[in-house]
C-alpha positions in Angstrom: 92.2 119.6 111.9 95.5 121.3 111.1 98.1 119.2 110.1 101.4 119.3 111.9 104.4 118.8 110.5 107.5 117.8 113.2 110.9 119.5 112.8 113.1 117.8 110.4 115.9 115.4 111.6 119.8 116.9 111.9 122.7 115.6 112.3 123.5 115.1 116.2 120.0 114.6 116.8 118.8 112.6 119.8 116.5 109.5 119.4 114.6 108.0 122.2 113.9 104.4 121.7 110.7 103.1 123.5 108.5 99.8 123.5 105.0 100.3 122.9 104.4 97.0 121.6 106.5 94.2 122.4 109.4 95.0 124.8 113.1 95.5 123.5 114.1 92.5 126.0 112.9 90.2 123.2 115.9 91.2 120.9 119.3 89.8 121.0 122.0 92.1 122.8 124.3 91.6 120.1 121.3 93.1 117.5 120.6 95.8 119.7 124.4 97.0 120.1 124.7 97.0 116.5 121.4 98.9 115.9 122.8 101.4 118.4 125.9 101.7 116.2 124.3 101.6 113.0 122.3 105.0 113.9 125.5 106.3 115.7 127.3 105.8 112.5 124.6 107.7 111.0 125.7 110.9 113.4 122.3 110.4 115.4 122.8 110.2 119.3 120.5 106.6 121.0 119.0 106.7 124.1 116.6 104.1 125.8 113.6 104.7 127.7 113.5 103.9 131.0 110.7 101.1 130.7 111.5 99.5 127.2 113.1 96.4 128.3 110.5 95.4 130.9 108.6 92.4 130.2 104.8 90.7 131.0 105.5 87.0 130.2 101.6 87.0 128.9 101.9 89.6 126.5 105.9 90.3 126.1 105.7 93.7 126.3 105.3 96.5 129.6 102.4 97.3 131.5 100.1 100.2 129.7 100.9 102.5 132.3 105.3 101.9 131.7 104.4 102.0 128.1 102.4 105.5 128.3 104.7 106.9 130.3 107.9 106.0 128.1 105.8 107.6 125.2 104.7 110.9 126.8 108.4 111.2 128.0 109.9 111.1 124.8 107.6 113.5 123.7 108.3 116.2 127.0 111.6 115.8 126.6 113.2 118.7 124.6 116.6 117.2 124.3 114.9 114.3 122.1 114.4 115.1 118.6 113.4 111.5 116.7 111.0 108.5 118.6 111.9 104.8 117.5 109.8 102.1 118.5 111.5 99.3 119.7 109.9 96.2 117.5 106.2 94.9 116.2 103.9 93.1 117.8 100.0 92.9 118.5 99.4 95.3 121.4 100.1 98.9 120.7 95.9 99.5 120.6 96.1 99.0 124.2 97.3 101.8 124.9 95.4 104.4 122.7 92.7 105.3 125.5 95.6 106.8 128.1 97.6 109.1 125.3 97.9 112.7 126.3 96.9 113.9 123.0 97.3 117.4 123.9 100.9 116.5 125.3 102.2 115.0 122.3 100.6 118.2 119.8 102.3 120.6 122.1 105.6 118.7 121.9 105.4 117.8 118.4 108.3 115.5 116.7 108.7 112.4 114.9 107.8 108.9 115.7 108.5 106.0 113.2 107.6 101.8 112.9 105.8 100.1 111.6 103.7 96.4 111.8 101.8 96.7 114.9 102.5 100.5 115.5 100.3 101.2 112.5 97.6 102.0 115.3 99.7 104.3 117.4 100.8 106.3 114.2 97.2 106.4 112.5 95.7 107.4 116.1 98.5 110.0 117.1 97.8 111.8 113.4 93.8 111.0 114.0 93.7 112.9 117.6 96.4 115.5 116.9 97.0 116.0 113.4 100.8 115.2 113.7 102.4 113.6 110.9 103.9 110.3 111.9 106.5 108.1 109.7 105.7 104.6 109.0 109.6 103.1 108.3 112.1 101.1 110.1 112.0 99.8 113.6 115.2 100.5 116.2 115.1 96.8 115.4 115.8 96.9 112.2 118.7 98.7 111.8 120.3 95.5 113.8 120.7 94.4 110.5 124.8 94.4 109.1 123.6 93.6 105.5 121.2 95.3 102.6 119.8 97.9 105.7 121.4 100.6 102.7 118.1 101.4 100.7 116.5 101.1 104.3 118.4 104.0 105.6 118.7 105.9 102.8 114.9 106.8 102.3 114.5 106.7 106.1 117.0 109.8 106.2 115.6 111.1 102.7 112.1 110.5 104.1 112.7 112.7 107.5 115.2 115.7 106.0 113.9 116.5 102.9 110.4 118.3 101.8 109.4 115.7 99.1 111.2 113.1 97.4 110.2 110.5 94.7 109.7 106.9 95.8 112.6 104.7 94.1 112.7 100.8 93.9 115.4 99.1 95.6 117.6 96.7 93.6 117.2 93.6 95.9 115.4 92.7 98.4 115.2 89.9 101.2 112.5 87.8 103.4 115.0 85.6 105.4 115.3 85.6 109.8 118.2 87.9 109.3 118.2 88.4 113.3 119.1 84.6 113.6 122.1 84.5 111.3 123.2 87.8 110.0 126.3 86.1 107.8 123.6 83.7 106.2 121.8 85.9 104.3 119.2 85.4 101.0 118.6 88.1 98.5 116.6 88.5 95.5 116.2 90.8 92.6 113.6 93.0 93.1 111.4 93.2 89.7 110.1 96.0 91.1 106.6 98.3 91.6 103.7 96.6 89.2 100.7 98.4 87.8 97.0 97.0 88.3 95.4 100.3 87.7 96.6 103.2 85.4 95.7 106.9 86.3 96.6 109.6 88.2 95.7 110.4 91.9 96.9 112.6 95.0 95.5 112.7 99.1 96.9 112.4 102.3 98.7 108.8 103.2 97.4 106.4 105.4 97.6 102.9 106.4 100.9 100.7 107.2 100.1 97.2 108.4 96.2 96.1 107.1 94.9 94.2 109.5 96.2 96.4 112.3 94.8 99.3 110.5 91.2 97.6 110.5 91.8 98.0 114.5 90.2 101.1 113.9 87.4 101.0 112.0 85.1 102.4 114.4 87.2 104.2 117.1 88.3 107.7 117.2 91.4 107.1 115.9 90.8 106.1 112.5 91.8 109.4 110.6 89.1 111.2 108.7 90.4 112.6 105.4 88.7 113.6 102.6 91.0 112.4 99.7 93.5 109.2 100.6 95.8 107.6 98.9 96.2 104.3 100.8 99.4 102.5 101.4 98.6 99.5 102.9 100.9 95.6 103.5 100.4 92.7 106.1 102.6 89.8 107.4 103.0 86.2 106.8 101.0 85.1 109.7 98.2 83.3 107.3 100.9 81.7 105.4 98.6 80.4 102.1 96.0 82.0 103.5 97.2 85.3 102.7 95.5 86.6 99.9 92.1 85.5 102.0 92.6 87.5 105.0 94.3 90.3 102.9 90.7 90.0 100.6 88.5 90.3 103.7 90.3 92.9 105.5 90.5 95.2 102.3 86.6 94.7 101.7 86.0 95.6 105.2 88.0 98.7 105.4 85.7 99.2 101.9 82.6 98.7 103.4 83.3 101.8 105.5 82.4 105.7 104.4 86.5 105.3 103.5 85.6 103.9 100.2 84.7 106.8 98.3 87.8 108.9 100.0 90.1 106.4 98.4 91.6 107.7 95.3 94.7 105.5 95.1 96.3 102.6 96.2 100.3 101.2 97.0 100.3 98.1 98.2 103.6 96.6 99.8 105.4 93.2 98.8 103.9 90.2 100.3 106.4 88.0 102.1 107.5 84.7 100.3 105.4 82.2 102.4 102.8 83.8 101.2 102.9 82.5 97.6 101.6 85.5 96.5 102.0 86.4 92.6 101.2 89.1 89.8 98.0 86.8 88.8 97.0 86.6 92.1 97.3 90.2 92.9 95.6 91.3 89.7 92.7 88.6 90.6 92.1 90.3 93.8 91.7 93.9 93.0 89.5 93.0 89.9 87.2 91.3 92.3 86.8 95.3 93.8 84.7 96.7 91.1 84.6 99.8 93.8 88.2 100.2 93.1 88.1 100.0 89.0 89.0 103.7 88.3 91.9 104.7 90.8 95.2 104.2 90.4 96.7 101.0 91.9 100.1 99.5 92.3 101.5 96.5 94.1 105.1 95.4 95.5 106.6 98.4 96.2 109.5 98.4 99.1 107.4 98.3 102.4 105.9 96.2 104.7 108.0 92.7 106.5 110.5 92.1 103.4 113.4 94.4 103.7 114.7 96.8 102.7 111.7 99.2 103.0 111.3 103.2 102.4 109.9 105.1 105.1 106.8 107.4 104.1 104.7 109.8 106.2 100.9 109.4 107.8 99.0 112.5 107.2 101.7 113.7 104.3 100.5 114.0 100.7 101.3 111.3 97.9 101.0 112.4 94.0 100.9 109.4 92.2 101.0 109.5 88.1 100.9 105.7 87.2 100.6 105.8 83.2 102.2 102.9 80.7 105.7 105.3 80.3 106.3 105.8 84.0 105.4 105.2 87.5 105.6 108.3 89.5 104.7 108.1 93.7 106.1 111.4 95.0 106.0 112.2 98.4 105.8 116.0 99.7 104.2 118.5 102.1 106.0 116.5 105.0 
């Protein structure tokens, strides 16, 4: 399939905000009117879909059919350039079955979150060959403090034709939508090296566990040569390097195995006790993975600041003892 590649964002641009997870009702006004004026700030007009703050108590988020319809809206209209999804959550696979694929490769532009949304992103790329953005929520630019590094590759990511991937100086894993005066940050030690070498593919991935939602379907993309960027939540607490294990060998015990020729792995949250020893214990227990390059706790996944990077766009990575090149291009 031939890969699309959506207009690049200007200034003035139009971004439509909908919920295809869980609903924008769930955030805090006061978050929401400064996310609005963070991207203003930014010279980028905000609109809302029509159906984003609806609400199904069961599964905090709109009905598939509001959902879909917010979606293929955003992508019809010709006055909206960007799509931001609202916030996370477990449910955006529910709507994969109603997308008008042929809609959205007719209307092409970009779409960016991450978490949950992995699905959509991997699916809208599998079905149309559209490159999709895994980066910031509309959510997260509620944030007052360290959102810089965020929105500086988010803008670098989705105006330039290929960039280098940079570490960020600090880095936090606090409620920062609770208290936004009380705020933790940490030096970041940056991107470690479990496997030297040198490697280049087409990304995908985002959010593990939600990416194993598609082994299987239609929607799981099909490339030959992959470099995989892959991260997952605190949800297992001190059982995170278990249910990171399993889900890795799964997606391994797929034909994606031998398409895999290099791996960036996102920093783990703090409750997830997660270390250099531990991370270096997994992978050697993947004898598959011995002769690709792999690195670990680079800037994305549920810490923040993150960088945004593209699904379906091409990584070059040279990871040698002198330097450790990821460059992004052909996005």
């Amino acid at each position: 399939m031939k890969k699309i590649i959506p207009s690049k964002l200007r200034k003035k641009d139009s971004i439509m905000v909908i919920a295809p997870s869980r609903s924008l009702s769930i955030i805090s006004e006061e978050n929401i009117k400064q996310a609005k004026k963070t991207i203003e700030k930014m010279d980028y007009n905000v609109f809302i879909a029509k159906n984003a703050y609806k609400n199904n108590e069961t599964y905090n988020c709109a009905s598939i059919e509001d959902r879909i319809n917010d979606l293929h809206a955003a992508f019809k209209d010709k006055s909206i350039n960007c799509i931001l999804t609202a916030i996370g959550g477990y449910n955006s696979n529910q709507i994969l079955n109603y997308i008008d694929y042929d809609l959205i490769r007719k209307n092409p532009k970009i779409i960016c979150g991450f978490s949950d949304i992995t699905a959509l992103l991997n699916a809208i790329y599998a079905k149309t060959g559209l490159i999709t953005y895994y980066g910031p929520h509309f959510s997260t630019f509620g944030m007052k403090k360290g959102l810089e590094y965020t929105k500086e590759n988010f803008i670098k990511c989705l105006t330039s034709e290929q960039f280098n991937i940079n570490c960020a100086k600090e880095y936090s894993d606090d409620a920062w939508y609770l208290n936004q005066n009380k705020r933790k940050f940490i030096a970041n030690d940056g991107i470690k090296v479990i496997n030297y070498g040198k490697a280049s593919g087409t990304i995908l991935g985002g959010n593990l566990d939600t990416f194993n939602l598609l082994i299987g379907t239609d929607y799981m993309p099909r490339d030959d040569e992959i470099i995989l960027f892959i991260e997952d939540d605190a949800l297992s607490g001190d059982h995170f390097i278990n249910d990171f294990d399993r889900d890795l060998e799964s997606l391994l015990q797929t034909d994606m195995l031998k398409k895999i020729k290099g791996i960036v792995v996102g920093r783990a949250q703090l409750v997830c006790e997660m270390n250099d020893k531990k991370w270096i214990e997994l992978f050697s227990n993947k004898k598959q993975l011995k002769n690709i390059p792999i690195v670990f706790n680079a800037d994305f996944g549920h810490t923040t600041p993150i960088f945004t990077f593209p699904i379906g766009g091409t990584c070059e990575m040279d990871i040698n003892k002198n330097e450790i090149s990821i460059k992004i291009l052909n996005h």
